[in-house]
ChimeraX commands (.cxc) that place a marker at each C-alpha (Angstrom):
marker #1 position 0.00,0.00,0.00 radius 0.5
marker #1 position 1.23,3.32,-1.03 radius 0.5
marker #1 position 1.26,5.97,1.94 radius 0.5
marker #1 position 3.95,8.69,0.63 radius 0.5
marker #1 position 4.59,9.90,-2.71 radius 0.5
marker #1 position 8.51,11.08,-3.32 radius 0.5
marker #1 position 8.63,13.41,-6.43 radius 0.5
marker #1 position 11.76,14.31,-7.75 radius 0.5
marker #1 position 12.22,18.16,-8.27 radius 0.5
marker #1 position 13.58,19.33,-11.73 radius 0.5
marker #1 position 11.11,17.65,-14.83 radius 0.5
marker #1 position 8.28,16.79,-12.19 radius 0.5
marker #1 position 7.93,19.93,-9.95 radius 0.5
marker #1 position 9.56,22.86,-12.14 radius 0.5
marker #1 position 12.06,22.48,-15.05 radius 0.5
marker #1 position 15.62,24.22,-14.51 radius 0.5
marker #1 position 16.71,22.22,-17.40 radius 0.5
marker #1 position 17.23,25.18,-19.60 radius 0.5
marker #1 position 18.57,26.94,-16.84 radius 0.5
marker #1 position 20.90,23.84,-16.50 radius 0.5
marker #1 position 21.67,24.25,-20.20 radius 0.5
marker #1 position 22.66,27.60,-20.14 radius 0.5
marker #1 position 24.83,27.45,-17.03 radius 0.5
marker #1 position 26.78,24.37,-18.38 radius 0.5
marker #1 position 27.46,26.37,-22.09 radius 0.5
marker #1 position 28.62,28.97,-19.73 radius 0.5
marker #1 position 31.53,26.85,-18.69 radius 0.5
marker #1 position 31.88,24.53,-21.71 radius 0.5
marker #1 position 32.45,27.95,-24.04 radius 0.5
marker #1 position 34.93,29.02,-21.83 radius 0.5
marker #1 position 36.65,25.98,-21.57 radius 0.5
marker #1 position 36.09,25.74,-25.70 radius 0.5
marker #1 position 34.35,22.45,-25.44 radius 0.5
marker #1 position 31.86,21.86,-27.67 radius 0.5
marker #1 position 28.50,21.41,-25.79 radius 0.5
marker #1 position 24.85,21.11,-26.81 radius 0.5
marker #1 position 20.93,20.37,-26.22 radius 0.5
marker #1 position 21.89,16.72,-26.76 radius 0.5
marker #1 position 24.55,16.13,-24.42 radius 0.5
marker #1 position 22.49,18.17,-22.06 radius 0.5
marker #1 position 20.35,15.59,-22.03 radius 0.5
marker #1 position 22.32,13.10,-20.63 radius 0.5
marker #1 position 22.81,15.37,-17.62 radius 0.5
marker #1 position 19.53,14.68,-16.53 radius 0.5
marker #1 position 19.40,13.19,-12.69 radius 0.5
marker #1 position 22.40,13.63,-12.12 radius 0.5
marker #1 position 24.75,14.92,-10.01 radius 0.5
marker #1 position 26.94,17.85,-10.64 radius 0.5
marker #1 position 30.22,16.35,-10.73 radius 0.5
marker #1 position 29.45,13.46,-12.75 radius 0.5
marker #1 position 27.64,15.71,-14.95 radius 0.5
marker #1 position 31.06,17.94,-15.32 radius 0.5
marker #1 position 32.55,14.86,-16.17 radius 0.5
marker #1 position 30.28,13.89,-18.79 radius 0.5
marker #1 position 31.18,17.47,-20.30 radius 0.5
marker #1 position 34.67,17.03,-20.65 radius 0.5
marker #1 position 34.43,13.91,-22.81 radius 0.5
marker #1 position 34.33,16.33,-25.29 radius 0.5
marker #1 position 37.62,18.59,-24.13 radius 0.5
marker #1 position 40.84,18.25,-25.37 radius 0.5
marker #1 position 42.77,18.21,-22.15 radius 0.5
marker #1 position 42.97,16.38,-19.44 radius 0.5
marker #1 position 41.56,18.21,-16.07 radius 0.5
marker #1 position 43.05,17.81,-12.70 radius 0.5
marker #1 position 40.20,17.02,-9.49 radius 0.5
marker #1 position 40.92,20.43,-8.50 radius 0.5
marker #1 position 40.18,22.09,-12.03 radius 0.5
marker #1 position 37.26,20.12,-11.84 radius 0.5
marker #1 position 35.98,21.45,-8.17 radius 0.5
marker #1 position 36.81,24.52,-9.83 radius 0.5
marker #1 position 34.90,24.21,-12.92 radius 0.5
marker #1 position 31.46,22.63,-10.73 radius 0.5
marker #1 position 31.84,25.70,-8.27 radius 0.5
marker #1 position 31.73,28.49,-11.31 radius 0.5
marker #1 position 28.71,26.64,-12.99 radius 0.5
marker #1 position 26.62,26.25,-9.85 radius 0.5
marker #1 position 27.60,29.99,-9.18 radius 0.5
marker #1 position 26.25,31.05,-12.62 radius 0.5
marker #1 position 23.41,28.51,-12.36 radius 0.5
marker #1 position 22.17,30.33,-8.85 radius 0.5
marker #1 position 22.08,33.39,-10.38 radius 0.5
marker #1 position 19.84,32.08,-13.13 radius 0.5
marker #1 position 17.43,30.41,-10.38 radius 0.5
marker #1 position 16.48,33.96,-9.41 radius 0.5
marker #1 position 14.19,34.69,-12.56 radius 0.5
marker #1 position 12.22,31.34,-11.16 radius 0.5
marker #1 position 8.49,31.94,-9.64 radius 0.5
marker #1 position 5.00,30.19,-8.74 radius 0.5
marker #1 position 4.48,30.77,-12.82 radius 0.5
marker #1 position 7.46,28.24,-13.50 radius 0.5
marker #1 position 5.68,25.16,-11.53 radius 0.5
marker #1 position 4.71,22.17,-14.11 radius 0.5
marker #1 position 0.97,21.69,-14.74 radius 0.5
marker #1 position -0.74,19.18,-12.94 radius 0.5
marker #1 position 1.48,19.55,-9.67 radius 0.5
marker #1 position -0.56,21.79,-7.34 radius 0.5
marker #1 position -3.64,19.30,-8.11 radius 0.5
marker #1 position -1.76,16.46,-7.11 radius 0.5
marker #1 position -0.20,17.54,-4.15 radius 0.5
marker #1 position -3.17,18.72,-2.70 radius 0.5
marker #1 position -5.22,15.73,-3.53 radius 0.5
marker #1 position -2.69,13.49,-2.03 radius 0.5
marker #1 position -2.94,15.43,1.12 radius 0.5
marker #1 position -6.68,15.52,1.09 radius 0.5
marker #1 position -6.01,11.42,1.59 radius 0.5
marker #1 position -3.86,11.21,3.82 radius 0.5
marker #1 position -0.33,10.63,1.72 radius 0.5
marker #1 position 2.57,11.56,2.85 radius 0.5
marker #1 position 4.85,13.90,-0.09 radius 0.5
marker #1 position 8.61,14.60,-0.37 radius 0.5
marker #1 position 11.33,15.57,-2.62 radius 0.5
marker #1 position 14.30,13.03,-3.78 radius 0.5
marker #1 position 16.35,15.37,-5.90 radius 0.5
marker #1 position 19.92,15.48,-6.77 radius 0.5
marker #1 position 20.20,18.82,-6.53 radius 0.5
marker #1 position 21.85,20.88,-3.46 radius 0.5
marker #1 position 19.80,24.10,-4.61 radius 0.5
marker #1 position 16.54,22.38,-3.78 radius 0.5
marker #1 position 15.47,24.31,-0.97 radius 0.5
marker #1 position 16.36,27.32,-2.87 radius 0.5
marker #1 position 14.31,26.14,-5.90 radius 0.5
marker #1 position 11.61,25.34,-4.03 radius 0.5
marker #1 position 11.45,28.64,-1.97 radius 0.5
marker #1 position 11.56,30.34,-5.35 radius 0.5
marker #1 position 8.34,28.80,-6.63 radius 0.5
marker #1 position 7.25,28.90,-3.16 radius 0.5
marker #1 position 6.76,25.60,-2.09 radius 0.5
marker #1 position 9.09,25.74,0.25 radius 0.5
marker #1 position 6.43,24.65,2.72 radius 0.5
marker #1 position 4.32,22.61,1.08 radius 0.5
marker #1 position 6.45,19.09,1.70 radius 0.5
marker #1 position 6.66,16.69,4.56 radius 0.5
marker #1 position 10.27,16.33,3.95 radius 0.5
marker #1 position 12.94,17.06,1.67 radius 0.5
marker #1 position 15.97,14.69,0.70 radius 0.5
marker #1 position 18.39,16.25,-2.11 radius 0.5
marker #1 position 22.36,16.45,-2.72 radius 0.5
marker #1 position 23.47,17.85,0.41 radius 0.5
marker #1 position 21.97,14.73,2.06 radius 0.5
marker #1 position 23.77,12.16,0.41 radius 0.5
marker #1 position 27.13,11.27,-1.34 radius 0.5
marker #1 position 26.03,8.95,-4.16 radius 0.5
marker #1 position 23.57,10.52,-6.75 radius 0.5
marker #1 position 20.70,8.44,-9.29 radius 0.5
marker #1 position 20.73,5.92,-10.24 radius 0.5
marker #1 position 21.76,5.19,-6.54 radius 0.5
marker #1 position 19.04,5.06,-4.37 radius 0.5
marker #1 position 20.65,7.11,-1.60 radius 0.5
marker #1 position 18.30,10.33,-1.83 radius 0.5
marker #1 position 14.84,7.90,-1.85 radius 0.5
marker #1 position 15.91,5.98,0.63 radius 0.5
marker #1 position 16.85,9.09,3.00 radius 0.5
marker #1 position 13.48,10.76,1.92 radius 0.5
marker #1 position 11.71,7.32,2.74 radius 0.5
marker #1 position 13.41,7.31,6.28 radius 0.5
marker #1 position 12.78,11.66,6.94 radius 0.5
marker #1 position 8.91,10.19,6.18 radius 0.5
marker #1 position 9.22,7.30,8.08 radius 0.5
marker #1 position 7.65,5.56,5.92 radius 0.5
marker #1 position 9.11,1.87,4.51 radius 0.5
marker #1 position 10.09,2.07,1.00 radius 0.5
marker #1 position 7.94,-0.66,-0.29 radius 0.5
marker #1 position 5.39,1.59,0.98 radius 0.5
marker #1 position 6.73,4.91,-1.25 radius 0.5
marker #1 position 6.11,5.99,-4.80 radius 0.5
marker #1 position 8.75,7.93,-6.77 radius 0.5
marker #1 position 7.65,10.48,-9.35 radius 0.5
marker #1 position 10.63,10.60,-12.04 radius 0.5
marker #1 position 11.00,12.03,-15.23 radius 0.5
marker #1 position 14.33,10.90,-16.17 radius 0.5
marker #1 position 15.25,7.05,-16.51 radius 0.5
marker #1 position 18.48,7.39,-13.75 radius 0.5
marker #1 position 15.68,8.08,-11.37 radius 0.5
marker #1 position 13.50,5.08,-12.30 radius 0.5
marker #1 position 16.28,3.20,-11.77 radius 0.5
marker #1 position 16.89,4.85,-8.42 radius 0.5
marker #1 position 14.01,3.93,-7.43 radius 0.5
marker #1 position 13.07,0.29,-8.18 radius 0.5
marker #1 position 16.61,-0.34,-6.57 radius 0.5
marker #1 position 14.94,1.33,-3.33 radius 0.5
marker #1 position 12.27,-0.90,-4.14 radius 0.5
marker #1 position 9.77,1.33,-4.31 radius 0.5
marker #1 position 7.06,1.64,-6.99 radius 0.5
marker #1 position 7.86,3.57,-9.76 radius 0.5
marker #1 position 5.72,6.62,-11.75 radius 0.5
marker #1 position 7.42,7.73,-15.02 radius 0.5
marker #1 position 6.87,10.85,-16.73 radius 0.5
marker #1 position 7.98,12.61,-19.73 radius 0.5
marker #1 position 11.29,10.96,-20.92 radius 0.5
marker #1 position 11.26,8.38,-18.07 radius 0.5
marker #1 position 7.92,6.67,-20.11 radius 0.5
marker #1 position 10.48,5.10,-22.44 radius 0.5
marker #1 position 12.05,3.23,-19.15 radius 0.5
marker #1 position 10.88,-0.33,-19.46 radius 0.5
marker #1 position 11.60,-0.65,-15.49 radius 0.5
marker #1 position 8.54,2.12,-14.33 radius 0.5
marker #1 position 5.36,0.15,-12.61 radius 0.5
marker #1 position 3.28,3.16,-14.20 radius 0.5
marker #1 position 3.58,5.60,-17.33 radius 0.5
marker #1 position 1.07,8.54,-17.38 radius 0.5
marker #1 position 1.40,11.31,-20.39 radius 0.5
marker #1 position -0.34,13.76,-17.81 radius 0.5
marker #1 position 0.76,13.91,-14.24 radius 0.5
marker #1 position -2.53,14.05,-12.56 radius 0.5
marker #1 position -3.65,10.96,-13.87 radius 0.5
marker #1 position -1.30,9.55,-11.81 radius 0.5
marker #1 position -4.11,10.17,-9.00 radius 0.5
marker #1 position -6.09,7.11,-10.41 radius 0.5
marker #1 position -3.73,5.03,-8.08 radius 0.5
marker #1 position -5.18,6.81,-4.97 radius 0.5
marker link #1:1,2 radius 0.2
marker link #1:2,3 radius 0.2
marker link #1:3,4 radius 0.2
marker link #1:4,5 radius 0.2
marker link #1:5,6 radius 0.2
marker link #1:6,7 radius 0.2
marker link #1:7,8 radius 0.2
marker link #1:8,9 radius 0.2
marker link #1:9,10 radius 0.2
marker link #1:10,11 radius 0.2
marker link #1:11,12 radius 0.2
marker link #1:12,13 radius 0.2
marker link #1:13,14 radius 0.2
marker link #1:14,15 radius 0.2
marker link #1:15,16 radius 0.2
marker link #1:16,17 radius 0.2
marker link #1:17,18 radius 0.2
marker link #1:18,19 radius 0.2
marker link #1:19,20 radius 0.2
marker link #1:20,21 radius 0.2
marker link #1:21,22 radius 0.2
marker link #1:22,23 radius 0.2
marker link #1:23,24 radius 0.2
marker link #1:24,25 radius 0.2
marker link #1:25,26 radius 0.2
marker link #1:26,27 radius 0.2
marker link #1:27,28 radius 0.2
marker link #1:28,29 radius 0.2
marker link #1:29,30 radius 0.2
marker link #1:30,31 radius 0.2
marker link #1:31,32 radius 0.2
marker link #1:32,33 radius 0.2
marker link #1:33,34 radius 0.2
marker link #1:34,35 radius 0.2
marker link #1:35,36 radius 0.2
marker link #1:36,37 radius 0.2
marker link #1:37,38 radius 0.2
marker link #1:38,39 radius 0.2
marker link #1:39,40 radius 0.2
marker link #1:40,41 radius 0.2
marker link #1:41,42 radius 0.2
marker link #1:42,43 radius 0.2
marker link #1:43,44 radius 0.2
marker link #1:44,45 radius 0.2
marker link #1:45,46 radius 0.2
marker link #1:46,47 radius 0.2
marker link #1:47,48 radius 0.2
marker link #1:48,49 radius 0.2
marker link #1:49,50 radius 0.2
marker link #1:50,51 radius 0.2
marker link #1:51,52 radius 0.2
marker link #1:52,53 radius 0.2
marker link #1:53,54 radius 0.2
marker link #1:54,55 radius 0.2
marker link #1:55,56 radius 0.2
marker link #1:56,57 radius 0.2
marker link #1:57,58 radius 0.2
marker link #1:58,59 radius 0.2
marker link #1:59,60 radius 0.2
marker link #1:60,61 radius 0.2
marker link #1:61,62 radius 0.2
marker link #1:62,63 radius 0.2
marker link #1:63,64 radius 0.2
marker link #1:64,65 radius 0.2
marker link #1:65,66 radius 0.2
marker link #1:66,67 radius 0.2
marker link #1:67,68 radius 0.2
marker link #1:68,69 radius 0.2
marker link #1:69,70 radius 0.2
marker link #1:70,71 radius 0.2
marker link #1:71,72 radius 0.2
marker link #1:72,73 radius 0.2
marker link #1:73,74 radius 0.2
marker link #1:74,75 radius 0.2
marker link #1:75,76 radius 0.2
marker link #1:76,77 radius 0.2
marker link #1:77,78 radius 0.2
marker link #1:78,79 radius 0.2
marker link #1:79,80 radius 0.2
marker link #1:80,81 radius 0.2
marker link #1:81,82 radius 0.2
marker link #1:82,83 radius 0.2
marker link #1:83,84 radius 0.2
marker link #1:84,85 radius 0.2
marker link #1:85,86 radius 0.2
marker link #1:86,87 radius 0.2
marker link #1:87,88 radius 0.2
marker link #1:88,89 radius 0.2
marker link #1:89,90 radius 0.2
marker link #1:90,91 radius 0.2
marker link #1:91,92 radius 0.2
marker link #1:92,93 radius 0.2
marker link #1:93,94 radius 0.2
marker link #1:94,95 radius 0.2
marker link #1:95,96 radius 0.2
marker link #1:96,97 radius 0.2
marker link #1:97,98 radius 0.2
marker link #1:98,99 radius 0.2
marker link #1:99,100 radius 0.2
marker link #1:100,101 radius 0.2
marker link #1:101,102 radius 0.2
marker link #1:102,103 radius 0.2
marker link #1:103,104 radius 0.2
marker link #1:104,105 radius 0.2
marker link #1:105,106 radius 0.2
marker link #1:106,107 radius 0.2
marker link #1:107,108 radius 0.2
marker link #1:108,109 radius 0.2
marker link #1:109,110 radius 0.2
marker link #1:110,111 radius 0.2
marker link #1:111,112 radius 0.2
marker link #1:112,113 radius 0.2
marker link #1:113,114 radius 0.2
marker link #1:114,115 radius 0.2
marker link #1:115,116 radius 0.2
marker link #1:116,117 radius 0.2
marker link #1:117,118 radius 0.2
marker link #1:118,119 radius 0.2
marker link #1:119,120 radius 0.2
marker link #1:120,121 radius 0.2
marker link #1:121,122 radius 0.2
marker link #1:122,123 radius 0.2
marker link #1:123,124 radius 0.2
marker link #1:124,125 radius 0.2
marker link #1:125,126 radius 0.2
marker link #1:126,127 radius 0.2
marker link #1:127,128 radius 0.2
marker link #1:128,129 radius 0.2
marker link #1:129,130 radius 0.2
marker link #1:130,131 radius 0.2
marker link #1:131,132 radius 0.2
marker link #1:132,133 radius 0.2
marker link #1:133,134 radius 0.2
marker link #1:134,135 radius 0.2
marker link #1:135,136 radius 0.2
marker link #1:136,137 radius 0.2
marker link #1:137,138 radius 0.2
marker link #1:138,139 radius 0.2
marker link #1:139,140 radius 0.2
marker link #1:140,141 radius 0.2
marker link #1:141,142 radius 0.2
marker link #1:142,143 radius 0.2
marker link #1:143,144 radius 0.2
marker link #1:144,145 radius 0.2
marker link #1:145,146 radius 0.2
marker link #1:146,147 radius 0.2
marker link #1:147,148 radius 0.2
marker link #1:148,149 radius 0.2
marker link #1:149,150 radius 0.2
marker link #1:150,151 radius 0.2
marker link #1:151,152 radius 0.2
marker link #1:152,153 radius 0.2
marker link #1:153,154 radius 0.2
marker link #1:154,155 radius 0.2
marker link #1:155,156 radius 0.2
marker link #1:156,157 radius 0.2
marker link #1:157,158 radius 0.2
marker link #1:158,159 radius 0.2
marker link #1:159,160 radius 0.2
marker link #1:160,161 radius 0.2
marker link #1:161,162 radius 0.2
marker link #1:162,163 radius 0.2
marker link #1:163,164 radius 0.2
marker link #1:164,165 radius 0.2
marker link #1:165,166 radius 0.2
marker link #1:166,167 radius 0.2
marker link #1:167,168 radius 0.2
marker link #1:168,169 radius 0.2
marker link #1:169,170 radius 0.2
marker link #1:170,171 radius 0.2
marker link #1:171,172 radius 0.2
marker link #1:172,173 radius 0.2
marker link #1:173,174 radius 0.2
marker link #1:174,175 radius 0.2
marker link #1:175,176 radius 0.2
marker link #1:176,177 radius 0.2
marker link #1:177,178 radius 0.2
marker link #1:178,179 radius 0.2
marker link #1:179,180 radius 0.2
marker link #1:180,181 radius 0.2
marker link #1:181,182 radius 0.2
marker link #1:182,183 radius 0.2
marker link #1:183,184 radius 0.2
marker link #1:184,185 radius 0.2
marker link #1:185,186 radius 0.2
marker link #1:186,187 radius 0.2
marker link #1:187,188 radius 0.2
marker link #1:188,189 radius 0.2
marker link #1:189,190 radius 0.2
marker link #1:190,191 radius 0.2
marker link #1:191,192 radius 0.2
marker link #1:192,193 radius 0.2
marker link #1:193,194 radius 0.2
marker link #1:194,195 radius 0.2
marker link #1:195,196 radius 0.2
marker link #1:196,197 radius 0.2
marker link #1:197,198 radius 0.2
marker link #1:198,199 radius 0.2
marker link #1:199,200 radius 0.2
marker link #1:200,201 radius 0.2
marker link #1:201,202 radius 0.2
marker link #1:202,203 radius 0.2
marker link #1:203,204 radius 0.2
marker link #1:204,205 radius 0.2
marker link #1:205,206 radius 0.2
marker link #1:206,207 radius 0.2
marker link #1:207,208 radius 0.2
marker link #1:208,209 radius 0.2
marker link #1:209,210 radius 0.2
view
């Protein structure tokens, strides 16, 4: 039985991802690596160093771990910046239905995101109150497809994980979560995951479930 529904943040809640984008050309044009919508993509759910890393496939030098650091710190600088033009407008359709008909019955709601600026995010679009708990980056070491961030958002709720449902959009996160073995809602890009328990073209009608 399902009593707490974990939704990641960024492609469920709000979408940064061209925010993401333009924070990550930032760096990759000064760094003259060539960078695009594409690779972007791949960047999806996951963390910020392993999305650096991802980046610099494409350079033509090697980087040291402290160029790297280096490298992270200016993007996430840039990409805070860029947060600030976020507001109430910016959150996805379907989400203030669903979290308030989830309530309405009883279900427990959290974030699993990768992201450290979570809080930030959310305080943006002002939600920053609207959650039981919150689990992002600053909580754990390992990012998606690791289940660390749904299994500390799982034990915040005290809830088991059998008993949680994670809202994904990206396929790292499906992943995350059937290893936390906990049922799994795809959305957007995460429909083409063969490993979701549900697929739903429109969030809300994930609320058949309920």
């Amino acid at each position: 039985m399902i009593q707490a529904v974990i939704f990641d943040l960024d492609g469920v809640i709000v979408s940064t991802d061209e925010l993401h984008y333009k924070a990550w050309k930032y760096i990759a044009d000064q760094e003259g690596i060539y960078f695009d919508h594409v690779i972007n993509h791949r960047l999806r759910g996951v963390s910020r160093m392993d999305s650096l890393n991802i980046i610099l496939e494409k350079a033509s030098k090697p980087y040291t771990e402290e160029e790297k650091l280096k490298l992270a710190t200016i993007k996430n600088d840039y990409y805070v910046t860029l947060l600030a033009s976020l507001t109430p407008k910016d959150i996805l359709e379907d989400v203030n239905l669903v979290i308030d008909t989830l309530k309405q019955k009883g279900i427990k709601i959290a974030i699993g995101s990768s992201s450290k600026n979570t809080k930030k995010i959310l305080k943006q679009i002002g939600l920053d109150q609207t959650f039981d708990e919150i689990a992002d980056g600053n909580d754990v070491t390992r990012s998606k497809p690791e289940p660390d961030v749904f299994l500390k958002a799982a034990k915040k709720l005290g809830i088991d994980p059998e008993n949680c449902a994670v809202v994904e959009d990206a396929e790292a996160g499906i992943l995350a979560a059937k290893q936390a073995k906990m049922t799994a809602i795809a959305v957007s890009d995460a429909r083409k995951s063969h490993l979701a328990d549900y697929r739903f073209e429109q969030l809300r009608k994930m609320l058949a479930l309920f």
